[in-house]
Residue frames as a rotation matrix with the C-alpha (Angstrom) as fourth column:
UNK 1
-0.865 -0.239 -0.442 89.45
0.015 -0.891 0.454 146.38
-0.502 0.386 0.774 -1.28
UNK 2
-0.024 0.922 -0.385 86.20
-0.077 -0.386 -0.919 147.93
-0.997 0.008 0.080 -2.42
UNK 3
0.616 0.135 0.776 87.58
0.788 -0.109 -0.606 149.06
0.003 0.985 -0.173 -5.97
UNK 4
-0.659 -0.751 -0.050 89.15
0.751 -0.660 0.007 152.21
-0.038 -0.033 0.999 -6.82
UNK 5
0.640 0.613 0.464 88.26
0.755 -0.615 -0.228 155.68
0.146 0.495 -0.856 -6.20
UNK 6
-0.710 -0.704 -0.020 89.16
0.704 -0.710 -0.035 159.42
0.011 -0.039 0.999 -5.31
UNK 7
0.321 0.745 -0.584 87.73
0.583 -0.642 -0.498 162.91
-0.746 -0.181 -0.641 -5.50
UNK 8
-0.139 -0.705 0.696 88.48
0.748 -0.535 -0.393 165.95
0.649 0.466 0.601 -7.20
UNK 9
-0.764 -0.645 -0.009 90.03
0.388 -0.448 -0.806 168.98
0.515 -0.619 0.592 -5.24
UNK 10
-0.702 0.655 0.278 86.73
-0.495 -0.730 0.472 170.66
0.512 0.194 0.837 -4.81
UNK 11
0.021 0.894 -0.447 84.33
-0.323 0.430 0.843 167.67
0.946 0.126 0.298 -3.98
UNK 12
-0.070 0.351 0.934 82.88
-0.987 -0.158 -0.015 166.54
0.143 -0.923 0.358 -0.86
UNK 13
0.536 0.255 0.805 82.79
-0.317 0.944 -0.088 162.61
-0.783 -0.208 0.587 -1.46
UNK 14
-0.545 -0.665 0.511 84.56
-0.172 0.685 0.708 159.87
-0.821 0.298 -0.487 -2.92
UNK 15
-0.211 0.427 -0.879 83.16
-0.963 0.062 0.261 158.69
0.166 0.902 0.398 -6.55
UNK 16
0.768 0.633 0.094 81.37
-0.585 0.754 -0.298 155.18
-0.259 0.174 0.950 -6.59
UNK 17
-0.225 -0.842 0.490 84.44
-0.465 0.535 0.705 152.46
-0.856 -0.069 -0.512 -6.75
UNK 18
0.430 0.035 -0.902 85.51
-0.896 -0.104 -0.432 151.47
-0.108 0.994 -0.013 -9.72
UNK 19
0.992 -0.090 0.093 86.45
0.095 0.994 -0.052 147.93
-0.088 0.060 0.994 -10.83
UNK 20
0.361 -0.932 0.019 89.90
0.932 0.361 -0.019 149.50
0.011 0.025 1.000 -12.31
UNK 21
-0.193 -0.791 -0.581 92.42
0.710 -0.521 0.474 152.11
-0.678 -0.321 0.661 -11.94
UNK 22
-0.835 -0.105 0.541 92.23
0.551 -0.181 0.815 152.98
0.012 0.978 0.209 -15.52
UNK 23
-0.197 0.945 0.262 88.44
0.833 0.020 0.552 153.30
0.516 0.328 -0.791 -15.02
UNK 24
0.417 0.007 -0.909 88.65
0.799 -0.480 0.363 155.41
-0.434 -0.877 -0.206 -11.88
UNK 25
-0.385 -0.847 -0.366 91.22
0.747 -0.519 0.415 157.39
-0.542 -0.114 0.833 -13.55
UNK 26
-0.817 0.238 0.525 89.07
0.466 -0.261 0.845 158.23
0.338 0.935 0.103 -16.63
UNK 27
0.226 0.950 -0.215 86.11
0.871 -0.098 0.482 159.55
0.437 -0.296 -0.849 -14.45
UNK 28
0.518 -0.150 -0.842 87.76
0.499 -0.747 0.439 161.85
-0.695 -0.648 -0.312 -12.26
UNK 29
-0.727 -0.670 -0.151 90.09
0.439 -0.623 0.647 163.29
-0.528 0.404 0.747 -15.15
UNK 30
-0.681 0.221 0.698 86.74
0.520 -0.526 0.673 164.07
0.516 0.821 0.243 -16.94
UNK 31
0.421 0.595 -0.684 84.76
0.892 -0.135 0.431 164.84
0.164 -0.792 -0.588 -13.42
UNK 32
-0.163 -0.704 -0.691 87.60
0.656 -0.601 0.457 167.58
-0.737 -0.379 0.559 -12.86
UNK 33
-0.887 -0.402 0.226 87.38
0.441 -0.594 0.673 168.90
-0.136 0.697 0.704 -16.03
UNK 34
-0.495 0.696 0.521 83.77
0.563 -0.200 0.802 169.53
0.662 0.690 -0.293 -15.81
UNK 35
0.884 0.467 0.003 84.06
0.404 -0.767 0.498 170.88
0.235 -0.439 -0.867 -12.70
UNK 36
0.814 -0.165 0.557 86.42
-0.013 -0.964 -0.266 173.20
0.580 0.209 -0.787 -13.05
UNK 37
0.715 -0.683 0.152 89.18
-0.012 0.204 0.979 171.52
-0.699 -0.701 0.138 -10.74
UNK 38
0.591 -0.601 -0.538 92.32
-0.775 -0.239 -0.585 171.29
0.223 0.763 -0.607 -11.75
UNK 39
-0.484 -0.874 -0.038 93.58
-0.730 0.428 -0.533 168.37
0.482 -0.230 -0.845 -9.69
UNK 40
0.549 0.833 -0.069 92.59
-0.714 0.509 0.481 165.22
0.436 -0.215 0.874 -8.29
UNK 41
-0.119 -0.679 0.724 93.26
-0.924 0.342 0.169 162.16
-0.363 -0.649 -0.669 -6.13
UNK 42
0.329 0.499 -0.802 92.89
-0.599 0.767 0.231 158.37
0.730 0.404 0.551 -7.05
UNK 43
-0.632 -0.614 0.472 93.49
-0.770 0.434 -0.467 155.56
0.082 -0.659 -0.748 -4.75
UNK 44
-0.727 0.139 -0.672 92.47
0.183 0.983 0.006 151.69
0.661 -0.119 -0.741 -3.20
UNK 45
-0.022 0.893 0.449 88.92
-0.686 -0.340 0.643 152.19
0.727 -0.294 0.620 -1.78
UNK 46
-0.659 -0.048 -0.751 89.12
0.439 0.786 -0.435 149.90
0.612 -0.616 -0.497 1.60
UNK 47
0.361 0.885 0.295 86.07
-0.334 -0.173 0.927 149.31
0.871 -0.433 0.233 4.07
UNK 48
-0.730 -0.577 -0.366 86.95
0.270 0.249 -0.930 149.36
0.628 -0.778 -0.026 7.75
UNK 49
-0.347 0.512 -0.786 85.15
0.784 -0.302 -0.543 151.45
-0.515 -0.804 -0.296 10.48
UNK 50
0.344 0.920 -0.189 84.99
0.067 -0.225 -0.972 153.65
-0.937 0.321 -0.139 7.81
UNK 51
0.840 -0.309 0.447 86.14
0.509 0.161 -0.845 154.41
0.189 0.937 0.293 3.89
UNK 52
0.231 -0.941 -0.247 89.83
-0.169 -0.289 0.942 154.82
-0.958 -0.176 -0.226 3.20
UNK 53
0.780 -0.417 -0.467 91.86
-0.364 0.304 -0.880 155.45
0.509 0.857 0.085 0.31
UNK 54
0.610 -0.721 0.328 94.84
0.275 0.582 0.765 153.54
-0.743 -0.377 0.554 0.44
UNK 55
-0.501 -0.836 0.223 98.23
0.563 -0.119 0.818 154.47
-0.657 0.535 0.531 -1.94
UNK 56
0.810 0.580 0.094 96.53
0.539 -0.671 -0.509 157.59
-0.232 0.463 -0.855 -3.30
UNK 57
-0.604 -0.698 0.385 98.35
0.797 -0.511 0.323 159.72
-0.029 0.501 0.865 -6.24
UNK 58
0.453 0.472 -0.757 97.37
0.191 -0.880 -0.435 163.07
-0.871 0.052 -0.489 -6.68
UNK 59
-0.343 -0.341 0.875 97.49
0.939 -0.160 0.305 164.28
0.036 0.926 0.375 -10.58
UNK 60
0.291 0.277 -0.916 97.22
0.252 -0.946 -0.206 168.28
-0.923 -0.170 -0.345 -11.44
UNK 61
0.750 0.265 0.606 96.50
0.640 -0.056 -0.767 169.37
-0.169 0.963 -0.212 -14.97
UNK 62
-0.145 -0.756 -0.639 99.74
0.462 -0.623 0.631 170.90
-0.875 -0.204 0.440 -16.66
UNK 63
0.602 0.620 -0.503 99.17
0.086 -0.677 -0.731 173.36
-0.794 0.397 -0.461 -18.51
UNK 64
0.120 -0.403 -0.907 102.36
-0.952 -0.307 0.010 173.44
-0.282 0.862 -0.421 -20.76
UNK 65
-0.868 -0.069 0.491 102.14
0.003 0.989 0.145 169.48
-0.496 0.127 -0.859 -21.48
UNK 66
-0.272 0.873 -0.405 98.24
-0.908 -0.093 0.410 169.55
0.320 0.479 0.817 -21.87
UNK 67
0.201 0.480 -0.854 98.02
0.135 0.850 0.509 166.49
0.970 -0.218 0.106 -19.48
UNK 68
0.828 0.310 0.468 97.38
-0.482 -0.035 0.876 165.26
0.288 -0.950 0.121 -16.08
UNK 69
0.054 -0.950 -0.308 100.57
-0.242 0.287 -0.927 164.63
0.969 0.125 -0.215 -14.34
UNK 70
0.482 0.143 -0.864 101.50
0.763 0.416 0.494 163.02
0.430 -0.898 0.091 -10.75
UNK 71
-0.085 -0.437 0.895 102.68
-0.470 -0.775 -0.423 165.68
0.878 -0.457 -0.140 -8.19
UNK 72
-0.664 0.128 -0.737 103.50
0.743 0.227 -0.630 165.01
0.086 -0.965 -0.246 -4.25
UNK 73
0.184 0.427 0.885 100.66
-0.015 -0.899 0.437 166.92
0.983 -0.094 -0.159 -2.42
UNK 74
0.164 -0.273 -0.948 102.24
0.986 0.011 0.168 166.61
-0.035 -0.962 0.271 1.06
């Protein structure tokens, strides 16, 4: 495993792998918020033939809460 990353809904590329979760998590919740997304993915960055997320949550800003919450995005 690389590290952790993800995107947000909008973006075209994974973020730079992060050492932790936590860390990963904090980037993309403030990546999202500065662009205008409302949802993101996080997950195990893994190098094969090519990049892969591995056990990826998706989180989507709720609006009554005022936080980022897990959601299935199947």
């Amino acid at each position: 495993m690389l590290g952790y990353s993800g995107y947000t809904e909008h973006s075209d590329y994974y973020i730079a792998p992060h050492d932790t979760w936590e860390s990963a998590f904090e980037f993309l919740k403030q990546l999202a918020c500065e662009s205008g997304d409302d949802e993101f993915c996080i997950g195990e960055l893994h190098k094969g033939a090519m990049l892969k997320l591995k056990q990826v949550e998706w989180y989507k800003w709720n609006e009554d809460k005022g936080e980022w919450v897990e959601y299935d995005h199947r």
